[in-house]
C-alpha positions in Angstrom: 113.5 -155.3 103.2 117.1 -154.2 102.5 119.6 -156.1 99.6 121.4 -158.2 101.9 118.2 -159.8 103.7 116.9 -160.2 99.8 119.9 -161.7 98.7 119.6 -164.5 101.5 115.9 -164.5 101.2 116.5 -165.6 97.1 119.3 -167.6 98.0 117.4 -169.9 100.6 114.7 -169.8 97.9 117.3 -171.2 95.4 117.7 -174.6 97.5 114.2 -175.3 98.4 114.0 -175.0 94.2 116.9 -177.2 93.7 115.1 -179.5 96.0 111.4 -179.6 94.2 113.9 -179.9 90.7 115.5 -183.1 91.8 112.6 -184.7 93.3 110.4 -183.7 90.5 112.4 -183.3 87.5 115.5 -185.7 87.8 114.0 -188.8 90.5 110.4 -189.0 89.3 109.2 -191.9 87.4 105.7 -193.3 86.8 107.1 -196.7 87.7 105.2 -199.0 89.8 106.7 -199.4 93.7 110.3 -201.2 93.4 109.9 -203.2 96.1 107.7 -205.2 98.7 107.8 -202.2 101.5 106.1 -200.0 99.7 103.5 -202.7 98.9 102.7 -202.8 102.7 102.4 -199.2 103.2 100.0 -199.0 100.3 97.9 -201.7 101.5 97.4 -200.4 104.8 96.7 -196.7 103.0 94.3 -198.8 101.7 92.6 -200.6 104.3 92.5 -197.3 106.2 90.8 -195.3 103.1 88.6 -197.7 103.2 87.6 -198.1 106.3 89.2 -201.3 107.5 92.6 -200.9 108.9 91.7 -200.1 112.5 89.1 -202.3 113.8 90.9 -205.8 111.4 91.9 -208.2 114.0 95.1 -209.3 111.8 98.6 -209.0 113.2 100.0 -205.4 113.4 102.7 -205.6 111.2 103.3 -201.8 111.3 102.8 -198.6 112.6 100.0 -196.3 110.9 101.5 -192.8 110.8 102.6 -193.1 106.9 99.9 -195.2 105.6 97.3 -192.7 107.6 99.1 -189.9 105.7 98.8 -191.8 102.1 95.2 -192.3 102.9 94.7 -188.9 103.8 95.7 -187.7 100.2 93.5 -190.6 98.7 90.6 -188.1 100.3 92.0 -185.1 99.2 92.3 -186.7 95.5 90.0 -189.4 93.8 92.6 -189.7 91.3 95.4 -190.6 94.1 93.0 -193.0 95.2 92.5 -194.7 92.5 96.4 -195.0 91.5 96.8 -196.5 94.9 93.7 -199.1 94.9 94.8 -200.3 91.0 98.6 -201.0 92.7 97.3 -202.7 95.9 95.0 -204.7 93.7 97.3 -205.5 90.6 100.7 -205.9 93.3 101.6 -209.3 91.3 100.7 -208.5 88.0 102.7 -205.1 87.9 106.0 -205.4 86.4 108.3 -203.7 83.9 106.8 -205.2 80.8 103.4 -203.5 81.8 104.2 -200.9 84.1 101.6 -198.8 82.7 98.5 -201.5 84.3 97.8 -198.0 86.9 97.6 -195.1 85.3 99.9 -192.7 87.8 98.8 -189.3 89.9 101.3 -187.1 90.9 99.6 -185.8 94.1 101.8 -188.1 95.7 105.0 -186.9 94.6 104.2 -183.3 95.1 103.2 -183.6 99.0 106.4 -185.4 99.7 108.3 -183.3 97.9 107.3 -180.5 100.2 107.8 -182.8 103.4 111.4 -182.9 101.7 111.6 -179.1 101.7 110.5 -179.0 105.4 113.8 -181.3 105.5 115.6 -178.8 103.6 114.2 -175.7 105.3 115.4 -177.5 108.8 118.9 -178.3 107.6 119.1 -174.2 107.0 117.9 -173.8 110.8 120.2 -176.1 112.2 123.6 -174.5 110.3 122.1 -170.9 111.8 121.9 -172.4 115.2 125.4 -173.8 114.4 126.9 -170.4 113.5 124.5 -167.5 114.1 125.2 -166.8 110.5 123.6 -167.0 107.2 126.2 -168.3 105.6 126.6 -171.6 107.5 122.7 -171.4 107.2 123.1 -171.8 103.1 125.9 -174.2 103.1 124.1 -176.7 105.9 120.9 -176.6 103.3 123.5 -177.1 100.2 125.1 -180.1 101.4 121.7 -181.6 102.7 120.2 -181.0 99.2 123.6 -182.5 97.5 123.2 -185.3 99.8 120.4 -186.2 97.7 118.2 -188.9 100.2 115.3 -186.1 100.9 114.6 -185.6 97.1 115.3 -189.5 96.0 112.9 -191.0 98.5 110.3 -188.2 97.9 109.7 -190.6 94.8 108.5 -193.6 96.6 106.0 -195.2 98.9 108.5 -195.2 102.2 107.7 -193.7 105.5 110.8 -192.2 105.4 109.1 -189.3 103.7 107.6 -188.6 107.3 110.7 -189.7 109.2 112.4 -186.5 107.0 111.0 -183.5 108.4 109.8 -185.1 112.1 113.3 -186.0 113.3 115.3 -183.2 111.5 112.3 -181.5 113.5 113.3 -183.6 116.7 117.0 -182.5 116.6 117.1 -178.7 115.7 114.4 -178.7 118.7 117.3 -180.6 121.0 120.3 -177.8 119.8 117.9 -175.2 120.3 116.9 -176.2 123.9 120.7 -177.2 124.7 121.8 -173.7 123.1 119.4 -171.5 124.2 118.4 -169.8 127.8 114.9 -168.5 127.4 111.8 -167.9 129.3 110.1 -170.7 130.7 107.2 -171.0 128.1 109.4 -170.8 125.5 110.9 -173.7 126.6 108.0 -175.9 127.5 106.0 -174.5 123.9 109.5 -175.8 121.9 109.9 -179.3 123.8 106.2 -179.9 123.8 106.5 -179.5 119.7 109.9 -181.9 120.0 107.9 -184.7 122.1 104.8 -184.3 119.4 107.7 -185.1 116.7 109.1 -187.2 118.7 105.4 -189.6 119.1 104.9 -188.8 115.8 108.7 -190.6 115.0 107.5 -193.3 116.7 104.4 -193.8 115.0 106.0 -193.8 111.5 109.0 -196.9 112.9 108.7 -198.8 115.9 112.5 -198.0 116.6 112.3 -194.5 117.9 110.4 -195.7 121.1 114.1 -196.3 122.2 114.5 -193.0 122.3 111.6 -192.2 124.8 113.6 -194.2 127.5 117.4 -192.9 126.0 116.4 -188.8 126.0 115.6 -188.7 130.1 118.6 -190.4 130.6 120.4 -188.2 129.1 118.6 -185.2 130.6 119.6 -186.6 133.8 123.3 -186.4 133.1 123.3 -183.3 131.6 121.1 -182.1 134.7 124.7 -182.9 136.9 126.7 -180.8 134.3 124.3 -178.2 133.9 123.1 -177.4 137.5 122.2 -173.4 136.9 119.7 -174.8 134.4 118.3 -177.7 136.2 114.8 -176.7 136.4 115.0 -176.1 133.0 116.6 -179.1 131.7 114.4 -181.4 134.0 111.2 -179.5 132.8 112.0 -179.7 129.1 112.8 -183.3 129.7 109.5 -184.1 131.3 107.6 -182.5 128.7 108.8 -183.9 126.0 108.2 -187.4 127.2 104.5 -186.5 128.0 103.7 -184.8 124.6 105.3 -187.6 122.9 102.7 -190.4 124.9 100.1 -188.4 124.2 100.5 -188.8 120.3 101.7 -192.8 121.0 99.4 -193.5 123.6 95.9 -193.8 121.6 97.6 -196.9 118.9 98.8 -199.0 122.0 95.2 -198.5 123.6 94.2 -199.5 120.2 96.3 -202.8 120.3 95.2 -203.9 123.4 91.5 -203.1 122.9 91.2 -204.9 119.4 94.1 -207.5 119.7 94.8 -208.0 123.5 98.7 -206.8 123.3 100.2 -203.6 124.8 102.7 -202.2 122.6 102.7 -200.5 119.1 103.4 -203.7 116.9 103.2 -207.3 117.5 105.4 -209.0 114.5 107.2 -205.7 113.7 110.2 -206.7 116.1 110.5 -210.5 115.6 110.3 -210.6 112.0 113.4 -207.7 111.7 115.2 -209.4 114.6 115.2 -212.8 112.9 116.5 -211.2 109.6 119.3 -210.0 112.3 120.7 -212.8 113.9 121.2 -214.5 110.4 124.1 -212.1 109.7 125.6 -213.5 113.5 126.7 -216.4 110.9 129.5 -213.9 109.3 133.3 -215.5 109.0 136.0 -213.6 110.0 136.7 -212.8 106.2 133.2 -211.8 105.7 133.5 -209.4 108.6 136.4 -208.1 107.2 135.1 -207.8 103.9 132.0 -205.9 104.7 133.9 -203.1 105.3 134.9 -202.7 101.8 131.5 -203.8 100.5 130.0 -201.5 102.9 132.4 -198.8 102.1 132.1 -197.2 98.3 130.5 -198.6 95.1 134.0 -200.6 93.8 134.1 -202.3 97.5 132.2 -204.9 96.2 134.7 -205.6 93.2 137.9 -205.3 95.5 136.0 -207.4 97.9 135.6 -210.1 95.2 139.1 -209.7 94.2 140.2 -210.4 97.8 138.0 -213.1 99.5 136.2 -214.5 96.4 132.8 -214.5 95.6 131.6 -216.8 97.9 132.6 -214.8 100.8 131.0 -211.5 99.3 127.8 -212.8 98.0 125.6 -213.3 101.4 126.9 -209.5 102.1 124.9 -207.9 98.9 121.3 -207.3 100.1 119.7 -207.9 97.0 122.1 -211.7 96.5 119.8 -214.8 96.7 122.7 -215.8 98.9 122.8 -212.6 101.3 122.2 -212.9 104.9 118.7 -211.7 105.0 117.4 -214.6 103.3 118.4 -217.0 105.5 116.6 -219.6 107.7 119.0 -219.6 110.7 116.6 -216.5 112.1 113.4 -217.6 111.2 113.7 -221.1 111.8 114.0 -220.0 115.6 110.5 -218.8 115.5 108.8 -221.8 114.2 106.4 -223.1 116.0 106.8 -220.2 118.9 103.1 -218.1 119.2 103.7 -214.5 118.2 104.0 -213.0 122.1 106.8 -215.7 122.8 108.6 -214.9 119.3 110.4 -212.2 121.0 111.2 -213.4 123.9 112.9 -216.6 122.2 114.9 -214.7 119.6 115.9 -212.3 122.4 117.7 -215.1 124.5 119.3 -216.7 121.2 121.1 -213.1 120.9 122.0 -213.1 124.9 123.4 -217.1 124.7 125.8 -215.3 122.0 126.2 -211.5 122.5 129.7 -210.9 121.6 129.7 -212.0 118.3 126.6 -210.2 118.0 128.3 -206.8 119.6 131.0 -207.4 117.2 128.7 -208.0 113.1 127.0 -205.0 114.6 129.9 -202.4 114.0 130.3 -203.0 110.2 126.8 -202.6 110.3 126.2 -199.7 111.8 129.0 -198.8 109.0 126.4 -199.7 106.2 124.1 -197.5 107.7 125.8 -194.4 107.6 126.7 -194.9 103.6 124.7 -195.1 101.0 125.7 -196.4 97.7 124.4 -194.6 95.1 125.0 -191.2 92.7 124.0 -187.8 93.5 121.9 -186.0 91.6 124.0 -182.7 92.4 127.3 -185.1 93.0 127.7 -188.0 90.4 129.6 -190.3 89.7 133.4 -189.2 89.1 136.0 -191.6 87.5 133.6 -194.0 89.2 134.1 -192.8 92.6 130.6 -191.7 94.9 131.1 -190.1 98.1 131.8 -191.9 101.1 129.1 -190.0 103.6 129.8 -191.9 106.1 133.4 -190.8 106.3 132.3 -187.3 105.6 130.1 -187.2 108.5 133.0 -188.4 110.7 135.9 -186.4 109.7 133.4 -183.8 109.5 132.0 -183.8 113.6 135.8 -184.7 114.1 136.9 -181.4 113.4 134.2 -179.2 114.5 134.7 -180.5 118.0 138.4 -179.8 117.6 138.4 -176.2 116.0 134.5 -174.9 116.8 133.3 -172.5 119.3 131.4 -174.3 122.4 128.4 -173.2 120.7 129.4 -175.1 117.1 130.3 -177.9 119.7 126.9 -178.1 121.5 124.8 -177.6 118.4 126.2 -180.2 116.9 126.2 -182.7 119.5 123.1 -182.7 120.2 121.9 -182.9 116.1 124.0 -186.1 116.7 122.8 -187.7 119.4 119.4 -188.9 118.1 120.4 -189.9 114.9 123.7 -191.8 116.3 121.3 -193.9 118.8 118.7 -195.1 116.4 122.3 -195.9 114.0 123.3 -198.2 116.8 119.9 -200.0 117.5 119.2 -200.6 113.9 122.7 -202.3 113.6 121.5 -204.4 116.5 118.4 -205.2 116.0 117.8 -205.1 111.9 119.9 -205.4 109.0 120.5 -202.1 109.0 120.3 -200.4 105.3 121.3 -196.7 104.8 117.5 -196.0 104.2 116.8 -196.9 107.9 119.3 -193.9 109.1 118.3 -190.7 107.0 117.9 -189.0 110.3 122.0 -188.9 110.2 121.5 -186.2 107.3 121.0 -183.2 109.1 124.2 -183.6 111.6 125.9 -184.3 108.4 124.6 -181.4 106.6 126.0 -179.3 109.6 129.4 -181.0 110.4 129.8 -180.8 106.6 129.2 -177.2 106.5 131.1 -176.0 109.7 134.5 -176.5 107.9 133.6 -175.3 104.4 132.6 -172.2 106.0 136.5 -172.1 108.1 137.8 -172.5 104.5 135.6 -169.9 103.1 136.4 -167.3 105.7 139.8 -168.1 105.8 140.7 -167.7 102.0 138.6 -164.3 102.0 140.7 -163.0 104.7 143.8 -163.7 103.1 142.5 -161.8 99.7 141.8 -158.8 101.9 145.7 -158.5 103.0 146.3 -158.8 98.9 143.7 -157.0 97.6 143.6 -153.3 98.0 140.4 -152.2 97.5 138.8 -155.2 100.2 140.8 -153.7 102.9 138.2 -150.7 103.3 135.0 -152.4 102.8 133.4 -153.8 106.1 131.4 -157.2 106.3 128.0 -157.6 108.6 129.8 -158.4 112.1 128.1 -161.9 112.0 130.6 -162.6 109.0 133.5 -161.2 110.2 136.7 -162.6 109.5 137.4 -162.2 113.3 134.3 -164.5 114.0 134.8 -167.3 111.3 133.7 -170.3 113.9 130.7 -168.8 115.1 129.7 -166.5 118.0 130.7 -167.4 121.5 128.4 -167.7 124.0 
């Protein structure tokens, strides 16, 4: 092993530590679960530890991927176990005046920290498909790790923890097939891993079985624009829709063997939907509002300032006024049996889809920020980053400057995450936490132009700098090659 390959070797070693740090040294707390989601994934965990979870005829409320991966480490650790068992049994008596009722195990926090640095690990992947180049490697896994989501929700009981690594896995599996021209097992061995991702995405939220039906569609248009690779494209395609029923097809068999429904969930969907349509009550100044409240951490204030507090309150998701905790939604289901509920709350949207179409684009907005500190980034003069304009601006000018292969990377890192952004501002509320998917095209689009400004400043210093002028980079970090290698 050489210096330079050390150097990079200690370097990418340097980020997966600055991961485990923040997760484990600045996020951790031994508080109790801050909310009522985590609650359900810990009684399913539960229920499945124990023995009860598949064969109960109750509603399936959700999918068992995370809960079936919180049970597994209740096996691997008594202690785990019994931290989980005291919080699903002492849920209502838990609070912040006797947090200490469970006494914590960290087992927990150290497996998701590492499903975190899979995150991490594919973030550096996706930045060298980007570039061909260790550097855009480094700075794609920097600004995913000063992003901060991986490490902060490594802390708690969400199955975003599995969403992390699958559907980061998902979309450097998409750029790699879209990027590269291989030998046909290649191909079929890398999209058979995407579609087991892919079922395993959809096993963790119901959501991502959109993409099962979206992905072939695509593959058919890109089948017109590719045509020297259509045998390729169509049997990448095909195999990543059959891996991915393989891994989804056992639950719905499942469902319809212990409660008579085909499908993964059967309240999942009407119960997020119903919180949905309550926002289709938004005002004109409310819609306009959201955009500030939706926007940066002083929105809300300026917000206030504006339209009042009136206006602003049902837009805070915590408010006892916000939208979510209305009865316009839920009111429609009253009454309805469970396989109707759908049905019913799917014509109210259709008998009023354009006010729907339009409270779904400041929520798709809400999505894409998030509205907290960085660890790595706080707060400055009381100003957090606007992601959600970073990720923009940032795709906005890699398509405009970058090499075709910058441009294809990064479109199809995009895609995925960009769909399940629009579905979850049609069909849910819509929190940031729903879309951490969007982290690795953002840790690339990010990147791309840091690593322009980088290469362009050192090879202005090489005209001023004497001695510069007669040393010689590796020819992947060329001046002469600062977006990338062509194809």
């Amino acid at each position: 092993m050489n210096w330079n390959t050390l150097f990079h070797v200690l370097v990418f070693a340097s980020l997966l530590s600055g991961h485990v740090y923040t997760a484990v040294g600045v996020h951790h707390t031994h508080l109790p679960p801050k909310d009522s989601d985590e609650y359900y994934y810990i009684d399913a965990a539960v229920s499945i530890f124990q023995g009860s979870y598949f064969s109960s005829p109750q509603p399936v409320e959700i999918v068992p991927l995370y809960p079936f991966w919180l049970s597994t480490l209740m096996h691997i650790s008594p202690a785990f176990a019994n931290f989980l068992e005291c919080l699903d049994e002492n849920q209502q008596a838990i609070g912040p005046e006797n947090e200490a009722i469970c006494r914590s195990s960290d087992l927990g926090l150290y497996a998701q920290t590492l499903l975190g640095a899979v995150g991490i690990g594919l973030a550096w992947l996706a930045g060298w498909l980007a570039a061909g180049r260790f550097t855009m490697a480094h700075l794609s896994a920097f600004v995913a790790l000063v992003v901060d989501d991986y490490a902060f929700y490594n802390t708690e009981f969400h199955n975003e923890n599995l969403v992390i690594p699958l559907f980061a896995g998902v979309n450097v599996c998409l750029a790699w097939l879209v990027l590269r021209k291989e030998r046909k097992w290649r191909t079929v061995a890398v999209a058979v891993g995407c579609g087991v991702m892919l079922g395993g995405l959809i096993l963790t939220r119901p959501p991502y079985e959109y993409l099962l039906t979206i992905l072939p569609c695509m593959a058919l248009v890109y089948l017109f624009q590719g045509r020297s690779r259509r045998r390729e494209i169509a049997v990448a395609a095909t195999c990543i829709v059959i891996a991915a029923m393989l891994v989804v097809t056992p639950w719905i068999v499942r469902n319809y063997m212990v409660r008579g429904f085909v499908g993964l969930t059967e309240t999942y969907a009407p119960a997020i939907l119903s919180q949905r349509i309550n926002y289709n009550a938004m005002t004109r100044e409310q819609w306009t509002a959201a955009w500030l409240v939706w926007s940066f951490g002083r929105g809300r204030i300026l917000a206030t300032e504006l339209f009042g507090s009136e206006t602003v309150a049902p837009l805070i998701y915590f408010h006892s006024e916000s939208f979510e905790r209305q009865r316009t939604g839920p009111e429609l289901l009253a009454g309805v049996a469970p396989k109707d509920q759908l049905g019913v709350l799917a014509a109210h949207v259709w008998s009023d889809l354009p006010k729907h179409l339009v409270v779904s684009v400041p929520l798709a907005w809400r999505g894409m920020n998030k509205f907290r500190p960085s660890a790595w980034v706080p707060k400055v003069y009381g100003i957090i980053p606007i992601w959600g304009v970073i990720l923009l601006v940032g795709i906005f000018v890699s398509l405009v400057r970058g090499t075709r292969r910058n441009r294809i990377v990064l479109l199809a890192l995009t895609f995925c995450p960009i769909v399940i952004l629009a579905i979850h501002a049609l069909v849910s509320v819509n929190i940031p936490r729903y879309n951490i998917g969007l982290v690795t095209p953002l840790s690339v689009a990010a990147a791309l132009p840091i690593a322009w400004v980088i290469d362009g400043t050192w090879s202005r210093l090489r005209r001023w700098i004497p001695w510069t002028r007669s040393q010689q980079s590796e020819p992947p970090d060329t001046p002469h090659d600062t977006r990338g290698h062509q194809e």
